[in-house]
C-alpha positions in Angstrom: 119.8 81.0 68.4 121.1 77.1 68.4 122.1 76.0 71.8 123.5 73.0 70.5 125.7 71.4 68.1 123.3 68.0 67.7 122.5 68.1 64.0 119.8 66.7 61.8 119.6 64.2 59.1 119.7 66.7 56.7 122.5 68.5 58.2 121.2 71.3 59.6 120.7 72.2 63.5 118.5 69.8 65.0 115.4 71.1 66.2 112.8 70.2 69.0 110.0 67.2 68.5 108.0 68.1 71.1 107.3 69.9 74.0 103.7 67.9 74.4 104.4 65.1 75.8 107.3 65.8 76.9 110.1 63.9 74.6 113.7 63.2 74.4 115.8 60.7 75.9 116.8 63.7 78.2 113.2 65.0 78.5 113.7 68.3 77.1 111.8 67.8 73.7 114.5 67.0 71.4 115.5 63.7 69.9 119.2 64.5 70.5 121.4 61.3 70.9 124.0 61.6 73.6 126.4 59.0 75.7 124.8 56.6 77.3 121.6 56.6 74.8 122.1 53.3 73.9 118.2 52.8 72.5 119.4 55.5 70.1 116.1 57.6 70.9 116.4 60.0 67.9 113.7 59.5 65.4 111.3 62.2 65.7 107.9 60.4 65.0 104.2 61.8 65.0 102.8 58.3 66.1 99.4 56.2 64.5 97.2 53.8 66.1 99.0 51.3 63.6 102.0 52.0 64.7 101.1 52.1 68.6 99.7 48.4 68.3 102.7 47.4 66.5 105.0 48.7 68.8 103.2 47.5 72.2 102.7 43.5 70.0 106.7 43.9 70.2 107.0 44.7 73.8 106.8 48.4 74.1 103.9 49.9 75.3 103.7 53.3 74.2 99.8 54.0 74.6 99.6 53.2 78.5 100.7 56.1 81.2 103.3 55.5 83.5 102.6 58.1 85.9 106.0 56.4 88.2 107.7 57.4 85.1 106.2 61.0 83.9 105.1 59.0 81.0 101.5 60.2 80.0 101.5 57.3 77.7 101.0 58.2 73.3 98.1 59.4 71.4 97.9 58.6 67.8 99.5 62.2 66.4 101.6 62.8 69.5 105.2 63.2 68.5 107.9 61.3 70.9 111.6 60.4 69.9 111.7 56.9 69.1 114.5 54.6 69.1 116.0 53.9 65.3 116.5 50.3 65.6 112.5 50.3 66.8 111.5 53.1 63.3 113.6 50.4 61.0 111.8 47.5 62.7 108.7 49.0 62.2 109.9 50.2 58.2 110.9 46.5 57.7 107.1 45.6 58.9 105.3 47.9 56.8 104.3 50.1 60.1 106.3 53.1 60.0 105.7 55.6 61.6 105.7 59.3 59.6 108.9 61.0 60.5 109.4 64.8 61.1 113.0 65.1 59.6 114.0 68.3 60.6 114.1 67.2 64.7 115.5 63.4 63.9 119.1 63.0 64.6 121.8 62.4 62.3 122.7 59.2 64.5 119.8 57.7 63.4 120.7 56.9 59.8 123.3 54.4 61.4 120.1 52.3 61.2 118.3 53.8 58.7 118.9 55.6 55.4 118.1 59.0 54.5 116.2 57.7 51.4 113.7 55.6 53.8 113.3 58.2 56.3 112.4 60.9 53.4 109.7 58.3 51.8 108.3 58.7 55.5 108.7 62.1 56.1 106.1 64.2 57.0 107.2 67.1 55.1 109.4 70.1 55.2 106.5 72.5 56.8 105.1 72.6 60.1 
């Protein structure tokens, strides 16, 4: 049963990233995109040590908790929704993360295209 109308970048329902840690611009484990998202949190990503120490050399420190926040801060193969313009930042620096497609929102190929989200796509299985 679909509880929602969000869909996918393949069209389909959009399903959850994860659960553990805790995800979602609404914390509720999907990388839905609503009003008021404006970081456009909605590319699923299963994170790499490569990518964490890219992202934290650009400002954003995804390894370190933030207990004030309920953030228990990234592990490399922890999944998180992550903001599109950061994924095509980190595409356009050869530090993309791998992308589960099935759980990234369609708003996100406002900033990236299916074709480079596939090549990073961690597959249709899970």
């Amino acid at each position: 049963m679909v509880m929602t109308e969000h869909k996918n970048v393949l069209g389909t329902p959009l399903e959850i990233c994860s659960m553990e840690p805790l995800t979602g611009f609404t914390r509720d484990g999907s990388c839905e995109v609503i009003e008021g998202d404006v970081g456009v949190h909605g590319v699923c990503v299963v994170v790499s040590e490569e990518f964490l120490e890219f992202s934290k050399s650009r400002g954003n420190d995804l390894s370190t908790p933030m207990p004030m926040y309920g953030f228990p801060g990234l592990e490399p193969g922890d999944r998180w929704c992550l903001c599109a313009p950061r994924w095509k930042e980190a595409l356009e620096n050869g530090m993309a993360p791998a992308v589960d497609l099935m759980a990234t929102h369609e708003a996100s190929l406002e900033y990236a295209t299916l074709e480079e989200l596939l090549q990073h796509s961690i597959g249709q299985g899970h």
